[in-house]
C-alpha positions in Angstrom: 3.3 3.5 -30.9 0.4 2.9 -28.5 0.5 3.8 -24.8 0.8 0.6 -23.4 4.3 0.0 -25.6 5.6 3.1 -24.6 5.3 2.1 -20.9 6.8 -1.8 -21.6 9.5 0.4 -23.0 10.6 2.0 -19.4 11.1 -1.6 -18.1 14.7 -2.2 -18.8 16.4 -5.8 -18.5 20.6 -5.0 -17.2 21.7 -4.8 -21.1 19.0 -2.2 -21.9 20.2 -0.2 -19.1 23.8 0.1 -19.8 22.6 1.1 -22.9 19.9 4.0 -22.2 22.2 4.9 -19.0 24.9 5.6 -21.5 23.1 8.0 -24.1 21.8 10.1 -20.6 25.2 10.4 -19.3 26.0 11.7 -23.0 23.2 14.2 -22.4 24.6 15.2 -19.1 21.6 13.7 -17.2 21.1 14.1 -14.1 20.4 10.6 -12.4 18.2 9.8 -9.6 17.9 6.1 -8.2 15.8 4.9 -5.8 14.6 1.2 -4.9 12.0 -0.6 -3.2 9.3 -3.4 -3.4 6.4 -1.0 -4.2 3.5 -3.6 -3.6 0.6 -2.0 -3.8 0.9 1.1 -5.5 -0.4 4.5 -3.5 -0.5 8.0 -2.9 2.6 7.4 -0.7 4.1 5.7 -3.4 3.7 8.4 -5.9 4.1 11.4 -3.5 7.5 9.8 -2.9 8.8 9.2 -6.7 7.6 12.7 -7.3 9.8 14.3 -4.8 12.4 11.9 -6.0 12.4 12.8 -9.8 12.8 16.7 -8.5 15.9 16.0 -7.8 17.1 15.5 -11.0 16.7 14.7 -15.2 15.7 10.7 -14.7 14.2 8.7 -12.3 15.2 4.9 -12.2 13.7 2.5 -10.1 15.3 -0.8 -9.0 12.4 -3.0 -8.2 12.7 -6.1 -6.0 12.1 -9.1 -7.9 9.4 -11.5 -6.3 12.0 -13.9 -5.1 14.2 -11.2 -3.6 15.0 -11.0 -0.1 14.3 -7.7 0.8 10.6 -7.7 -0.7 9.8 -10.9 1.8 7.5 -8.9 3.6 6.2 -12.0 4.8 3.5 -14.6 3.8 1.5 -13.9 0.5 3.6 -10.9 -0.2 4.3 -9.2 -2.4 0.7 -9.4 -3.4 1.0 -8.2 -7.5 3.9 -10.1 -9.1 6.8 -8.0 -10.5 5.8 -8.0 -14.2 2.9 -6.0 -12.6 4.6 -3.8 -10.3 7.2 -2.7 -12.8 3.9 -2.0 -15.1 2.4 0.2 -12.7 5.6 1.8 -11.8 6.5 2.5 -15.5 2.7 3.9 -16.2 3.6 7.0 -14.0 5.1 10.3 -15.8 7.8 10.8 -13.7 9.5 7.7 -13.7 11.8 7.2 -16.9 12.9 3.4 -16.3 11.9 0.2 -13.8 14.5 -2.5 -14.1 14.5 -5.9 -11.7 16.9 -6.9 -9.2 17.3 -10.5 -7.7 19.8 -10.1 -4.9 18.4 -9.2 -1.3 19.7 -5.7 -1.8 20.5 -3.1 -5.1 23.9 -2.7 -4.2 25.3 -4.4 -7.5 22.1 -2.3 -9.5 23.4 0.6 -7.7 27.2 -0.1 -9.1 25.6 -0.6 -12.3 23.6 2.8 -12.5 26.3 5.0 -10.5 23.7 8.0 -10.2 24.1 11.3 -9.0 21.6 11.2 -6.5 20.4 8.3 -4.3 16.8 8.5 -2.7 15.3 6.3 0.3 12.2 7.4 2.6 13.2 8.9 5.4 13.1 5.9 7.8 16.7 5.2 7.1 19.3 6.9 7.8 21.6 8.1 4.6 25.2 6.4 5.9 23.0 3.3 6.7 21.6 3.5 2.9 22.8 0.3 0.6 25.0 2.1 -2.0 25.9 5.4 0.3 29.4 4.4 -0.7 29.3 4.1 -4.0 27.5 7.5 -4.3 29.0 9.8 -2.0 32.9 7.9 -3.4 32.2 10.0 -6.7 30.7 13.5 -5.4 27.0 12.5 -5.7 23.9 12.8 -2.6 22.1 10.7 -0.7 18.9 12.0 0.3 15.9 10.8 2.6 12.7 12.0 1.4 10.0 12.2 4.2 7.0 9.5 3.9 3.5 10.9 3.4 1.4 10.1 6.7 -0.9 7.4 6.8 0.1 5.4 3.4 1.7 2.1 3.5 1.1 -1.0 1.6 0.8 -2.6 4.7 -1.7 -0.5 6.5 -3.9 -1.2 3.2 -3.5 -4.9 3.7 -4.3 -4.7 7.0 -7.5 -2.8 6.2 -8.9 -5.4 3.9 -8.4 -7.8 5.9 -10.3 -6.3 8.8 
């Protein structure tokens, strides 16, 4: 198997999931979940989902799908579609799986995946985090993971266009 398959492979559709989620929980896997638009992939990006894998066995990302609510960041965004972003996601060693989500927020995903761990930046608040509930209802964490200064998808827009 080349490279490229074996990264295709990490993006799950909702019936792939249930499946791999499964044989981890059979392996007493540690699950880690975190979510986000992740536009332009940077440092902050990957600072972030390396903290967030140290928290346990597998990382899973639920990516906003193009037409989702929460990744309306506003006009022309998100600038690389989501067959791109959950590319560039799955290309990175630490993340085991990328798998789409329509809705404005992960909250059914979340349901779905019942990790042990829940991760956002730490510009929320963990009660305020979509799926708090469900996680901290069956003994798991929330954490907030501090952003790395001066990295945002945003500010790199901004920049270009100046």
């Amino acid at each position: 198997m080349d490279y490229k398959q074996i990264i295709e492979q990490k993006i799950l559709d909702a019936h792939r999931l249930k499946n791999q989620l499964n044989i981890w929980r059979l392996q007493n896997k540690k699950i880690v979940f975190t979510n986000g638009c992740f536009d332009i992939l940077h440092r902050g990006h990957a600072e972030y989902l390396a903290q967030a894998k140290n928290l346990g066995d597998v990382l899973i990302i639920g990516l906003n799908a193009d037409q989702s609510g929460a990744c309306n960041k506003g006009p022309g965004r998100p600038v690389n579609n989501e067959q791109t972003r959950a590319f560039m996601l799955a290309s990175l060693h630490v993340v085991d799986a990328v798998t789409l989500f329509v809705e404005d927020t992960p909250y059914r995903l979340i349901e779905t995946v019942q990790p042990d761990v829940l991760v956002k930046g730490a510009d929320y608040k963990a009660e305020e985090i979509v799926g708090y509930d469900i996680v901290t209802a069956k003994g798991g964490q929330v954490v907030t993971i501090s952003l790395t200064e001066g990295y945002s998808t945003t500010s790199l827009i901004n920049k270009l266009r100046n």
